[in-house]
N, CA, C and O atoms as a Tinker XYZ file with bonds, in Angstrom:
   268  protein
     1  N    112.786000  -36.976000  -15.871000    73     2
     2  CA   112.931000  -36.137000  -17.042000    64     1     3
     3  C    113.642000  -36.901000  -18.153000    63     2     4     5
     4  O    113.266000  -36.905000  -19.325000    81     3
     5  N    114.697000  -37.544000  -17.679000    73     3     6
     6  CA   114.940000  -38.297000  -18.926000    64     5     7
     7  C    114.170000  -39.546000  -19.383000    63     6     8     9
     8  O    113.885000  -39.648000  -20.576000    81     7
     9  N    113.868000  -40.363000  -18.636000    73     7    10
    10  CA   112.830000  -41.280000  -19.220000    64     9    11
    11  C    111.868000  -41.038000  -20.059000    63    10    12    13
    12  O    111.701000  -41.656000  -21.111000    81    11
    13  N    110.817000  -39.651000  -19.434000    73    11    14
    14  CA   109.327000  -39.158000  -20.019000    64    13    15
    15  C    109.842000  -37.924000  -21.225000    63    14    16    17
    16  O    109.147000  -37.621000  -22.195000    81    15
    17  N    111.096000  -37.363000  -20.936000    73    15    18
    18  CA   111.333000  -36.147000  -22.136000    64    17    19
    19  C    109.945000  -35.712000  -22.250000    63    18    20    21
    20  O    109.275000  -36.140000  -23.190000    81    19
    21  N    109.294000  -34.680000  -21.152000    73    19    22
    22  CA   108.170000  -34.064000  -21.116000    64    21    23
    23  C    108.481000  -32.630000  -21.803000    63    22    24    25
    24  O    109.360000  -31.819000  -21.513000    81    23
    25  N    107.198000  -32.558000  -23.091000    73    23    26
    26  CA   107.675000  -31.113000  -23.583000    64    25    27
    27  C    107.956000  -30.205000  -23.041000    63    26    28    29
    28  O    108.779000  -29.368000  -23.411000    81    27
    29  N    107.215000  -30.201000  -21.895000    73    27    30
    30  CA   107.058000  -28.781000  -21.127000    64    29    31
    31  C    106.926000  -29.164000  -19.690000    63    30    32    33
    32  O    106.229000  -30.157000  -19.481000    81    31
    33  N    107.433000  -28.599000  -18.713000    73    31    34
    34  CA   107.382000  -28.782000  -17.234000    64    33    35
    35  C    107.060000  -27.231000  -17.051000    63    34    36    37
    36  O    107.753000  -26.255000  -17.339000    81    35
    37  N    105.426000  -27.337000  -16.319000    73    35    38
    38  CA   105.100000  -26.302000  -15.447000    64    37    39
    39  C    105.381000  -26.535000  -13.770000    63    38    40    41
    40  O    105.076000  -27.384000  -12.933000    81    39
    41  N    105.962000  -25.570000  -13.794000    73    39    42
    42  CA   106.244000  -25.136000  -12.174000    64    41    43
    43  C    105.892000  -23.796000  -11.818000    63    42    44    45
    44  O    105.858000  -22.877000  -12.636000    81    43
    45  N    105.559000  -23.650000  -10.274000    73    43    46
    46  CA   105.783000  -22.609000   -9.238000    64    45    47
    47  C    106.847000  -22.415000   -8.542000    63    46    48    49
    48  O    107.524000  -23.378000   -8.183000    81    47
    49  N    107.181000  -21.158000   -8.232000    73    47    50
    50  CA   108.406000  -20.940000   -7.715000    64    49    51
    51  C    108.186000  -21.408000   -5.605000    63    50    52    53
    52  O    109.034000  -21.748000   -4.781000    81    51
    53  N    106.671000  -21.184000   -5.474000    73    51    54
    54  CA   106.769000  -21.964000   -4.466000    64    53    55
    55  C    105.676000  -23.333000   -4.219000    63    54    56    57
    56  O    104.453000  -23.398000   -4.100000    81    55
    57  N    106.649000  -24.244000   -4.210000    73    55    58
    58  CA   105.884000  -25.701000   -4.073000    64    57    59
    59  C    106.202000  -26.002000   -2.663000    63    58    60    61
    60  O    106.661000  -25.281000   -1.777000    81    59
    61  N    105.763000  -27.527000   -2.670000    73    59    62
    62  CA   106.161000  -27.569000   -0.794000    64    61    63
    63  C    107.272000  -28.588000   -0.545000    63    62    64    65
    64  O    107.849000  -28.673000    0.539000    81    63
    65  N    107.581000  -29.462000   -1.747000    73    63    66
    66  CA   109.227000  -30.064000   -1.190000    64    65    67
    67  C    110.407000  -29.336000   -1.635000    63    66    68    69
    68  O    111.510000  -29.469000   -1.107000    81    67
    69  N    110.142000  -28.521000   -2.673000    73    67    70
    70  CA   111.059000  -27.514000   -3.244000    64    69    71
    71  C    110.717000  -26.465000   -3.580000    63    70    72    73
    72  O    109.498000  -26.307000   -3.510000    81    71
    73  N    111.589000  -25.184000   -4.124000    73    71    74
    74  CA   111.199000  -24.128000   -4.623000    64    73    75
    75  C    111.483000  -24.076000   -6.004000    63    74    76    77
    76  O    112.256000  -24.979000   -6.324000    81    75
    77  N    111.061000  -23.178000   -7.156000    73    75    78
    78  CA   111.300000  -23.687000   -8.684000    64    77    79
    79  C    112.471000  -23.053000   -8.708000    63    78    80    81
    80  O    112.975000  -23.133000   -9.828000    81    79
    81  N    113.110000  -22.460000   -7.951000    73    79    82
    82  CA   114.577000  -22.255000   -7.942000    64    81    83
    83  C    115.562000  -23.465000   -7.653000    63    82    84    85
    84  O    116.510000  -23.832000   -8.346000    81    83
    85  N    115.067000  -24.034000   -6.366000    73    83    86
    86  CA   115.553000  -25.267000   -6.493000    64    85    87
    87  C    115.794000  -26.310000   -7.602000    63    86    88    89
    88  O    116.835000  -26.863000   -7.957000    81    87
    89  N    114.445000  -26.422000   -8.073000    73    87    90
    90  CA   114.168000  -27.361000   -9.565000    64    89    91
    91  C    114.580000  -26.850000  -10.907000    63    90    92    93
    92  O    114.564000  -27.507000  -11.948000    81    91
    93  N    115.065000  -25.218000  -10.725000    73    91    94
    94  CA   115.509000  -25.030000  -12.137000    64    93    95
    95  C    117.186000  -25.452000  -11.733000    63    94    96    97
    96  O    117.734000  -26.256000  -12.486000    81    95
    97  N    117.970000  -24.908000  -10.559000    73    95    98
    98  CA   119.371000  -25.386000  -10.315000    64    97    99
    99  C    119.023000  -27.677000  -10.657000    63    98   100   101
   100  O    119.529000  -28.417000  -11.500000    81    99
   101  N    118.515000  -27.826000  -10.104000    73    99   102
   102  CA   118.232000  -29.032000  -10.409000    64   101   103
   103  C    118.500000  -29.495000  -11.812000    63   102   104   105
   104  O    119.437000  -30.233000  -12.118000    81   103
   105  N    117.313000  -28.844000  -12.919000    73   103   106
   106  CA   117.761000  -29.272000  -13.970000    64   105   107
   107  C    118.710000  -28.838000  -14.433000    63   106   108   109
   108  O    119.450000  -29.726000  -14.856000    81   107
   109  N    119.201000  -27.510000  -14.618000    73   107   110
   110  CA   120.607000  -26.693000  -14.968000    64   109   111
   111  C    121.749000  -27.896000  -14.535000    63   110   112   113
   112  O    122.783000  -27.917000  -15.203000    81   111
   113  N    121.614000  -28.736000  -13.610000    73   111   114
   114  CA   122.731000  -29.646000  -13.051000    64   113   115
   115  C    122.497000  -30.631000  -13.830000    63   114   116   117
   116  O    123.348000  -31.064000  -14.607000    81   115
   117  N    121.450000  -31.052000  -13.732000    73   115   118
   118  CA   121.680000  -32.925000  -13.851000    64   117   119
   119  C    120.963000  -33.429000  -14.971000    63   118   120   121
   120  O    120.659000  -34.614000  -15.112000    81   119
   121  N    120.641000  -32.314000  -15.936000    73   119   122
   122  CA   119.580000  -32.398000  -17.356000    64   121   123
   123  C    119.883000  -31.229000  -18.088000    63   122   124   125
   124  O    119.176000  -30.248000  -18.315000    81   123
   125  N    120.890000  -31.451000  -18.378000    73   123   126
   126  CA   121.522000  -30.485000  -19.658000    64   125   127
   127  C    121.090000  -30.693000  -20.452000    63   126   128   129
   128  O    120.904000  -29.651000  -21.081000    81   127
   129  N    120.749000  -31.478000  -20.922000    73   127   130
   130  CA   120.049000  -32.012000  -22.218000    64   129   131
   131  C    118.643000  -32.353000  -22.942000    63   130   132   133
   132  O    118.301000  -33.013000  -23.923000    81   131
   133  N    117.743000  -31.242000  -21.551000    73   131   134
   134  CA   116.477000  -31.354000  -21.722000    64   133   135
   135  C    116.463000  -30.036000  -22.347000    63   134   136   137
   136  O    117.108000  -29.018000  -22.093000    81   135
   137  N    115.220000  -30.401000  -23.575000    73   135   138
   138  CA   115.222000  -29.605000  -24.896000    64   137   139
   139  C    113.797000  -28.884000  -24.708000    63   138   140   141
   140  O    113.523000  -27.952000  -25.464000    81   139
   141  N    112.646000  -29.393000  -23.465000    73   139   142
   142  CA   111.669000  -29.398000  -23.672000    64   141   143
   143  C    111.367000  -27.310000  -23.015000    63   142   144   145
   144  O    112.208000  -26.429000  -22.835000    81   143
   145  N    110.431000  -27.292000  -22.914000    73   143   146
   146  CA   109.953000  -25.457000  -22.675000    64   145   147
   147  C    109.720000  -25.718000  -20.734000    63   146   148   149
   148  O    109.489000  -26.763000  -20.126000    81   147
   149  N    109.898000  -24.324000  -20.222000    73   147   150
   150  CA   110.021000  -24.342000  -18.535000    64   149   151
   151  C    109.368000  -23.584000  -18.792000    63   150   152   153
   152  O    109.755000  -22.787000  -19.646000    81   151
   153  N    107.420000  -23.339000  -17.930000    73   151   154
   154  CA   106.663000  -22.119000  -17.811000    64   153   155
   155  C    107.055000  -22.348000  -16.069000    63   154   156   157
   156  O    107.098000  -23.377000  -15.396000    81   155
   157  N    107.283000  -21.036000  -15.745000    73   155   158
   158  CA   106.846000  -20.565000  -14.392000    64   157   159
   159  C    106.078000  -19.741000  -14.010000    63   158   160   161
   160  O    106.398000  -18.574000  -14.235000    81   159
   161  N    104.887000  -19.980000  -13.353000    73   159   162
   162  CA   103.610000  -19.391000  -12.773000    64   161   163
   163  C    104.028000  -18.910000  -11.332000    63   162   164   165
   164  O    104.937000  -19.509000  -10.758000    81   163
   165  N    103.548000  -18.106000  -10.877000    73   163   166
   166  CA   103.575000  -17.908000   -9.568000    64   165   167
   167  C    102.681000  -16.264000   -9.130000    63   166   168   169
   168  O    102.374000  -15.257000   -9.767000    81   167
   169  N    102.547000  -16.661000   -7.918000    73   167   170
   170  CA   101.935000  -15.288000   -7.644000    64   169   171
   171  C    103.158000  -14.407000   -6.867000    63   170   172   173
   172  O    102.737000  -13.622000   -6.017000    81   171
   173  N    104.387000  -14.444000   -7.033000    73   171   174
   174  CA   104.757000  -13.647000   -6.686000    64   173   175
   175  C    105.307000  -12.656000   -7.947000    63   174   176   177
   176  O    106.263000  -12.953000   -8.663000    81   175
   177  N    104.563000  -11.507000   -8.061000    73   175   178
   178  CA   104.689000  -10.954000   -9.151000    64   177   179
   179  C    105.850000   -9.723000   -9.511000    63   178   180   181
   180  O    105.732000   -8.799000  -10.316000    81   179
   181  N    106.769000   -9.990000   -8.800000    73   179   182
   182  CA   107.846000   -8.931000   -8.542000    64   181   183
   183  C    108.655000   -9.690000   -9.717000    63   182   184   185
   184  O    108.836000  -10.857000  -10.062000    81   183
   185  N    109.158000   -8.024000  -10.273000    73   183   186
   186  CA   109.848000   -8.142000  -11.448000    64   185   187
   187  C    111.405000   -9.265000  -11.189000    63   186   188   189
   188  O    111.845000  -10.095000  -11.984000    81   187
   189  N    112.017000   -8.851000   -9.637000    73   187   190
   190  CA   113.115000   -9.973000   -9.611000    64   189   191
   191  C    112.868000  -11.090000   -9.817000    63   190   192   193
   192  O    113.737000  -11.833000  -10.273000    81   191
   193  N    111.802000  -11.463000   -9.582000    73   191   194
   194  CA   111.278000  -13.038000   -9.252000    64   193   195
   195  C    111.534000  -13.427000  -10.826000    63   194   196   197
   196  O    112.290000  -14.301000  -11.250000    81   195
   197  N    110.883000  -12.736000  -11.406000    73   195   198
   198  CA   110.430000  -13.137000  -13.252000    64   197   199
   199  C    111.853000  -13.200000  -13.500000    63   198   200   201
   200  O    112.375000  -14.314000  -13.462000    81   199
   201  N    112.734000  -11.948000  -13.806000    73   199   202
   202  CA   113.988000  -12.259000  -14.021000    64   201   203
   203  C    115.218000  -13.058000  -13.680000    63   202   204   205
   204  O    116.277000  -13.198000  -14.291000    81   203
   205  N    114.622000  -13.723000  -12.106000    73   203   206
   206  CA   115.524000  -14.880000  -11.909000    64   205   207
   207  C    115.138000  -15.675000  -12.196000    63   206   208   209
   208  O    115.793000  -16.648000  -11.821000    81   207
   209  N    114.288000  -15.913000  -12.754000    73   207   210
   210  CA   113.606000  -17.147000  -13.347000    64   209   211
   211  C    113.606000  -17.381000  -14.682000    63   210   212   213
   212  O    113.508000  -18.539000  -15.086000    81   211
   213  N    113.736000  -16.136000  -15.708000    73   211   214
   214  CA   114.380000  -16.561000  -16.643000    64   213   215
   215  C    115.446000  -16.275000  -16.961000    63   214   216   217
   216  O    115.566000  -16.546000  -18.156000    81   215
   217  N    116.740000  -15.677000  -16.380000    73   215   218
   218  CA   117.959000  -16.288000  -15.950000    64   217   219
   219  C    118.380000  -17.724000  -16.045000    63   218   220   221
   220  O    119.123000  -18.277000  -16.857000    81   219
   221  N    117.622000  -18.258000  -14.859000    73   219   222
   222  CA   118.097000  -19.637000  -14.760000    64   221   223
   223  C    117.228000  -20.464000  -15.524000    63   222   224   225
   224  O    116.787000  -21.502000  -15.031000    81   223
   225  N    116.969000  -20.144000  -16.559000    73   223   226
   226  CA   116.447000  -20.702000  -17.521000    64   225   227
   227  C    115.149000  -21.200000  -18.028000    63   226   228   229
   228  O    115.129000  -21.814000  -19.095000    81   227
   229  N    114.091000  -20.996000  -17.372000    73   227   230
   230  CA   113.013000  -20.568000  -17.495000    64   229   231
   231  C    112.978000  -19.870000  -18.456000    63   230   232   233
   232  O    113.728000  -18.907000  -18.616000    81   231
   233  N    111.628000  -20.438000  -19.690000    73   231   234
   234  CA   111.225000  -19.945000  -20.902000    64   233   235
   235  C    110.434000  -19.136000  -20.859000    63   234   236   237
   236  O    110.324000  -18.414000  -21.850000    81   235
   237  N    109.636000  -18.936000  -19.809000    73   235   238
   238  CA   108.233000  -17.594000  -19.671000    64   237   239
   239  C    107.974000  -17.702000  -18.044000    63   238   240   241
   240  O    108.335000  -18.466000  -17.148000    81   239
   241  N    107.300000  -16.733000  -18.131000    73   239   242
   242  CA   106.692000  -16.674000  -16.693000    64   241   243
   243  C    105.132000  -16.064000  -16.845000    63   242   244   245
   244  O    104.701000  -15.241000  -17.653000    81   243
   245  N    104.687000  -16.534000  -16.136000    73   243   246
   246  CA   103.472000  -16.183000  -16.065000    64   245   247
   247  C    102.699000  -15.871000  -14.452000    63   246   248   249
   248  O    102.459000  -16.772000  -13.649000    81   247
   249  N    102.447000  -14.668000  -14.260000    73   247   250
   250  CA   101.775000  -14.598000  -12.871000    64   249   251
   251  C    100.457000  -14.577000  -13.042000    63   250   252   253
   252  O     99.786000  -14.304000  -14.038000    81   251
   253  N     99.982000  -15.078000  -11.337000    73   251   254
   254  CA    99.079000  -16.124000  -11.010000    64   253   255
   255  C     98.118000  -14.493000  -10.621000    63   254   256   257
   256  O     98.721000  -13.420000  -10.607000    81   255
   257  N     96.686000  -14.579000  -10.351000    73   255   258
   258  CA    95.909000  -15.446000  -11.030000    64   257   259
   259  C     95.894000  -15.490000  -12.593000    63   258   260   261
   260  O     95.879000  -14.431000  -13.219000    81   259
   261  N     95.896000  -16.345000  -13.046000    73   259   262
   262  CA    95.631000  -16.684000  -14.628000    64   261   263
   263  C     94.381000  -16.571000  -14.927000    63   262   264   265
   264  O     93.536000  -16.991000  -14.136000    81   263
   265  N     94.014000  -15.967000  -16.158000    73   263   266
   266  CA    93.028000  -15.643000  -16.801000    64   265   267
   267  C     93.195000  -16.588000  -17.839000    63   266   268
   268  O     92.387000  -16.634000  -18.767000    81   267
């Protein structure tokens, strides 16, 4: 993240070496200073899910399937 300063990092809240909970505590820690937008997709479409996700800082959410 700091090398590429990617505008935007899409994630799922479930991947298979981490969860995007994991990767948002991740950046919240060690990339304070990334300016770029966080979409989170996922099919789990429960309202907690969305709201912990943009809590921890996540810019949108979007549930899966996508149209």
């Amino acid at each position: 993240i700091k090398e590429i300063q990617p505008d935007l990092i899409i994630l799922d809240l479930m991947m298979p070496q981490m969860t995007g909970y994991d990767f948002l505590n991740h950046l919240n820690k060690f990339h304070k200073d990334y300016k770029g937008k966080v979409l989170v997709g996922s099919g789990k479409q429960f309202v907690k899910d969305r709201l912990r996700s943009l809590k921890m800082g996540a810019d949108d959410f979007m549930d899966k399937p996508y149209n």
